[in-house]
N, C-alpha and C positions, 0 to 999 in steps of 0.2 A: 466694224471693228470694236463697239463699244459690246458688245455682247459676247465678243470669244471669252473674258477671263470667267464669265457666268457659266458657260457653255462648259468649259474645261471644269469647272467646279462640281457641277450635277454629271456632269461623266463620270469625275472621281468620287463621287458620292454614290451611284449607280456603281459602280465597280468595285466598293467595299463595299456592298451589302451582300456580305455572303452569308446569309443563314437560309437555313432551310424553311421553308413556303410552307410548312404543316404544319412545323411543332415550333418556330419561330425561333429554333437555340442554332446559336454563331457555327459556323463549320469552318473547316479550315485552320490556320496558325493559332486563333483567337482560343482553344480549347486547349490547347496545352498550356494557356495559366491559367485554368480550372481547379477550383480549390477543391480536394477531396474530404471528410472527415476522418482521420486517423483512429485505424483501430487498434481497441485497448488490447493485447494479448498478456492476462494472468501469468501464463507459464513463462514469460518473460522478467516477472515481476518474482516469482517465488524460484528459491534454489530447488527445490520443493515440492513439487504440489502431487496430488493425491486423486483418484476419483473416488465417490464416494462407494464405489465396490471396493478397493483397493484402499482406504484409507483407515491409519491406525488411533486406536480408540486412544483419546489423550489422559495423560498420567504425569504427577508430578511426582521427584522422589518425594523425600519427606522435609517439610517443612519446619523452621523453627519456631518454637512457641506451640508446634500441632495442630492439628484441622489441615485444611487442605484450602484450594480455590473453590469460590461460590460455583456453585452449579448454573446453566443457563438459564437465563433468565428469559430467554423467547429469542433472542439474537446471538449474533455470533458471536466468540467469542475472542478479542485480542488479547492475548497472552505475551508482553512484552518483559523480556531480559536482560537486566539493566547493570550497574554498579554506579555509586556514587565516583567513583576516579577513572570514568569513561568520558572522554570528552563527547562522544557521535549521542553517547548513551541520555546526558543532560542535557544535548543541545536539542532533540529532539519531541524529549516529553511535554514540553508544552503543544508543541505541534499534535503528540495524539491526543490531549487533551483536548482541543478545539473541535478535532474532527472527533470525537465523540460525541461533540453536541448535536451535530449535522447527520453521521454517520451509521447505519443500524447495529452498533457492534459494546458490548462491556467490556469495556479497558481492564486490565489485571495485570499488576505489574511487582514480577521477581524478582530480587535481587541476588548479587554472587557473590555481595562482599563478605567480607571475613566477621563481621560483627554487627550487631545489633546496632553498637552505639553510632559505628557510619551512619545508618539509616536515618537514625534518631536525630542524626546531626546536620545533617542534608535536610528534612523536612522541615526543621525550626527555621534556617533560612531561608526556605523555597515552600512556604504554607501550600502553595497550589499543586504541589506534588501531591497524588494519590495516595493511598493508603499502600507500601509495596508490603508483602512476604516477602523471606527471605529464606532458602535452602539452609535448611540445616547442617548439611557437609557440602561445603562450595565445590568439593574434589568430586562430586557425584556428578557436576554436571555434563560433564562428558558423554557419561555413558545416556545422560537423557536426552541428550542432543540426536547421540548415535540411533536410538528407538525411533526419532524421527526422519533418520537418514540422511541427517547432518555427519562433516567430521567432527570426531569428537571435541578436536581444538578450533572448531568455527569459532571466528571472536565475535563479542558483542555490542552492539546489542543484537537478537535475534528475536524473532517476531515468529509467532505461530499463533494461527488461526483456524480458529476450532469451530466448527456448524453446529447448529443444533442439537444434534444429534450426540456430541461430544467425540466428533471424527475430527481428526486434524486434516486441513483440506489444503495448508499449503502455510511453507516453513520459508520464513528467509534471515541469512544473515548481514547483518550492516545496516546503517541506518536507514530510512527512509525521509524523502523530500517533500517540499510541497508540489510538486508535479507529479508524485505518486498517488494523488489523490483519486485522479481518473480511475488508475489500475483498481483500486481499494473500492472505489463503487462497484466495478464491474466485478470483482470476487464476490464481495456481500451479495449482489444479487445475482450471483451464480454462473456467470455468464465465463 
């Protein structure tokens, strides 16, 4: 009698071992809480996106002050759209700041507001803001949203991302998280 509760023990122990005798992995219930790794899908992430047979060469209207955005520099290029009286727009920029340091891509950021002195005025507070441009006629941007296949009244911020080539490869409007980060590697490298 001292040996059944043993007995019963190595039965049930013999009786969950359900894996398979080859390859050693669990069969049975034990695989449906099998963690998968989740894929990224870009066209998910872009309102937007383009192949590079189909995608149209980037262009900004014109700028105030004149000149235009630096040319690529070897990486992609983010082209963020911004205003100083956007809340998504300020809460944001520090986040693509960081991930520029990590990220293979040149930050470039435009502004919609109405004046120079905005800009002027937003950067004295917030030294770590970027150098933005700003549109010379804020009312243009409409129609340079609509070249990308945005509506004209998509609000901002909006994000376009330009390959080397200087093709825009995929446009989105609204802000971006720190859980967009996955998506944003797997764009940059093309995937």
């Amino acid at each position: 009698m001292d040996r059944l509760p043993t007995l019963i023990l190595l039965l049930a122990l013999v009786a969950c071992d359900k894996s398979d005798k080859q390859t050693g992995e669990p069969t049975g219930r034990v695989n449906a809480a099998k963690v998968t790794a989740k894929k990224t899908d870009t066209a998910a992430f872009c309102d937007k996106q383009f192949s590079v047979e189909t995608a149209p060469t980037f262009q900004t209207p014109e700028l105030a002050g004149g000149g235009g955005l630096a040319p690529s520099s070897g990486k992609w290029r983010w082209v963020n759209v911004w205003a100083t009286w956007c809340p998504p727009c300020v809460d944001e920029l520090p986040r693509l700041v960081k991930w520029q340091k990590t990220l293979p891509f040149d930050l470039q950021i435009v502004s919609v507001d109405e004046s120079e002195d905005d800009v002027t005025a937003y950067r004295k507070l917030h030294p770590e803001t970027p150098e933005s441009k700003r549109l010379a006629k804020p009312d243009a941007q409409g129609a340079w949203f609509a070249q990308f296949g945005l509506d004209a009244t998509a609000p901002i911020p909006v994000h376009i991302f330009v390959d080397t080539s200087n093709k825009v490869r995929c446009v989105r409007a609204g802000g971006v998280r720190e859980q967009d980060q996955a998506m944003l590697e797997a764009l940059f490298a093309g995937k």
